[in-house]
C-alpha positions as CSV (number, residue, x, y, z in Angstrom):
1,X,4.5,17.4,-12.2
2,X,5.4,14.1,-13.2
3,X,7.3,11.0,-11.2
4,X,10.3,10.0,-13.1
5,X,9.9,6.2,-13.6
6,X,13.0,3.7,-12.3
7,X,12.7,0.7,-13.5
8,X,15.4,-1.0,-11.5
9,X,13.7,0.6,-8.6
10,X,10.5,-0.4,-9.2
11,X,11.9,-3.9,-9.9
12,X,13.3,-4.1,-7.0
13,X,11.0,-2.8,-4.8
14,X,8.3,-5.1,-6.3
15,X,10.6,-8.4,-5.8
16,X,10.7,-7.2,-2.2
17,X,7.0,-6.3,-1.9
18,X,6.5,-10.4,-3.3
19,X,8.6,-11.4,-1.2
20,X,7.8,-10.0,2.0
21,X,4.2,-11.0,1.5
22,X,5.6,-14.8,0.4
23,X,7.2,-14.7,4.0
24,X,4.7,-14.1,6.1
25,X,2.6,-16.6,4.4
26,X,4.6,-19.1,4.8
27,X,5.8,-18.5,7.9
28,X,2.7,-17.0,9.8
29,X,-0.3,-17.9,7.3
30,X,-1.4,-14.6,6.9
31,X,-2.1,-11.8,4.2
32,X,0.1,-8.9,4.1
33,X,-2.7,-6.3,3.9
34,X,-0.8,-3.5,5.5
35,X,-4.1,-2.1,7.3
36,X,-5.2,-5.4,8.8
37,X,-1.4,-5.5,10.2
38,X,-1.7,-2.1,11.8
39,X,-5.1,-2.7,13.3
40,X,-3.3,-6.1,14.7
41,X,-1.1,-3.2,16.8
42,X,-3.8,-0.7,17.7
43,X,-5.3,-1.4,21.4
44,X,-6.9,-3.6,22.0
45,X,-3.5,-5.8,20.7
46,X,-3.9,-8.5,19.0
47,X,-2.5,-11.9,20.8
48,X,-0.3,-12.0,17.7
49,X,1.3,-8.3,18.2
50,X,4.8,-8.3,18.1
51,X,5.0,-10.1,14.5
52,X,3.3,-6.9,13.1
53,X,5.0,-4.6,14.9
54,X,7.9,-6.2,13.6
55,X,7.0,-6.4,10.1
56,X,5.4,-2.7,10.3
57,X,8.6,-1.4,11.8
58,X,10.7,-3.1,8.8
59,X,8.5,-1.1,6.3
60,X,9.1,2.2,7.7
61,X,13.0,1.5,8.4
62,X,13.1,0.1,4.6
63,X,13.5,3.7,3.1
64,X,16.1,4.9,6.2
65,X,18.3,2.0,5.3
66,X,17.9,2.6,2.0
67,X,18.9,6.1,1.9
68,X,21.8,5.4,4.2
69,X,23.3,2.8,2.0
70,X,22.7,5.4,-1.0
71,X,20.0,5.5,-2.3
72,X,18.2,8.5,-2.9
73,X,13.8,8.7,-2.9
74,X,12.7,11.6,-5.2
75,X,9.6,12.9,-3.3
76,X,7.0,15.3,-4.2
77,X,3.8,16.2,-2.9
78,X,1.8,18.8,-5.3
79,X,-1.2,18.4,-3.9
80,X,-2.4,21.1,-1.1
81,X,-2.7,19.9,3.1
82,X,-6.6,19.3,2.9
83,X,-7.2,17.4,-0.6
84,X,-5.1,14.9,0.8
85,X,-6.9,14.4,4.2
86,X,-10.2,14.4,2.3
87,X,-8.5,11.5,0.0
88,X,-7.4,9.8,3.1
89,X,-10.8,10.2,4.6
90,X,-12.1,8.3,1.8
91,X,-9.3,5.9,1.1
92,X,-10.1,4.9,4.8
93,X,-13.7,4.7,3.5
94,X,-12.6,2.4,0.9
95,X,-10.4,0.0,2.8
96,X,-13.0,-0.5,5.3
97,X,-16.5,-1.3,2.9
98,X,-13.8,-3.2,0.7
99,X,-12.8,-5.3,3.6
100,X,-9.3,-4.8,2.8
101,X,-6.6,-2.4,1.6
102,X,-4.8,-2.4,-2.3
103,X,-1.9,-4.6,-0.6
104,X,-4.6,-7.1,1.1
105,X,-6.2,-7.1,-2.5
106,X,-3.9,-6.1,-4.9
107,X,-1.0,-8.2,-3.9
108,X,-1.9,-11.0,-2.0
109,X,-5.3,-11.6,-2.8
110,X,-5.0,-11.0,-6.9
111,X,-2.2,-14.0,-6.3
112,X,-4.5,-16.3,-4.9
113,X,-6.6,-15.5,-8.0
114,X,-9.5,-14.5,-5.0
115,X,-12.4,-13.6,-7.3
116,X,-13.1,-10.5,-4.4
117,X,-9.8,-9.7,-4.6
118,X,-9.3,-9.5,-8.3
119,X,-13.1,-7.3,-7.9
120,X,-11.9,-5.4,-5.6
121,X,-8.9,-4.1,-7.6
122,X,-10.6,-3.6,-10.6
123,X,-12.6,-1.0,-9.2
124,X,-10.2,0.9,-7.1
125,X,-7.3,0.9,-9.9
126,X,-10.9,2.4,-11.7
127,X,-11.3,4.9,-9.5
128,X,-7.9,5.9,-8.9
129,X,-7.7,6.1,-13.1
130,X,-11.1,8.4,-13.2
131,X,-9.7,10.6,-10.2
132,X,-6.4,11.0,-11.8
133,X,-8.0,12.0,-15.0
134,X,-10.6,14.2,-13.6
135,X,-8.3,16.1,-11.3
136,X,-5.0,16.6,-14.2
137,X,-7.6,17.1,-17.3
138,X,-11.1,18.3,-16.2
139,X,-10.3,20.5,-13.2
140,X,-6.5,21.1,-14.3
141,X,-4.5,20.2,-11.1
C-alpha cells in the first residue's frame, strides 16, 4: 500500500512545522523536540508546564481543525497491533540513547547545523531506509 504524495500538503504542513519551531524559539528559547515537550507535562511538571501543554494541545487540534475546515487526512495503517508496539518500543529506545526525538534532531537541531543533530539524523533516516526495505522486499510486508 502506498501513501499518495501531496505536495501542497506537504508544503504546507512543512512551512507550519518551521514555523512553529521558529516560534518557540524565539519566544521561549527552546527546541521543539516533541518528546522533550511531553516529558515537560508528565509529573513531576515542569515549572514551565502550561507553554507545552499548550503547544502539545495545538498539535493534536491541528488535524480536527483541519478536517473541519475541509480538509480530508488519508489514513492507513497496514501494519498488524503488535509490530507497531514493538516499533514503538524501540523508537522510545531510540529517542532516549539519541537524546532526542527526529523533531528535536531533525528539525531544529539539523537548522542549527548541530554536528549531533545532523549524526543523529543520518542514522535514524538510515535505519528507517534499511527497515523499510527489509520489511517491503526481504520479508514482503
Amino acid at each position: 500500500m502506498m501513501t499518495e504524495f501531496t505536495p501542497y500538503y506537504s508544503l504546507l504542513g512543512g512551512v507550519l512545522i518551521g514555523l512553529a519551531a521558529t516560534l518557540l524559539m524565539a519566544f521561549h528559547g527552546r527546541i521543539a523536540g516533541m518528546t522533550g515537550i511531553l516529558q515537560g507535562i508528565l509529573p513531576p511538571l515542569s515549572a514551565d508546564w502550561q507553554w507545552r501543554a499548550a503547544f502539545l494541545a495545538g498539535a493534536i487540534a491541528a488535524p480536527f481543525v483541519f478536517t473541519n475546515l475541509g480538509g480530508t487526512i488519508e489514513f492507513a495503517v497496514p501494519v498488524a497491533t503488535l509490530p507497531m508496539i514493538i516499533g514503538g518500543f524501540i523508537v522510545g529506545a531510540g529517542v532516549y540513547f539519541g537524546s532526542g526525538c527526529t523533531s528535536g534532531h531533525g528539525v531544529c537541531g539539523m537548522a542549527r547545523l548541530s554536528p549531533r543533530s545532523i549524526t543523529a539524523t543520518l542514522v535514524f533516516m538510515t535505519a528507517a531506509f534499511i527497515t523499510v526495505y527489509v520489511t517491503r522486499h526481504v520479508i514482503g510486508g
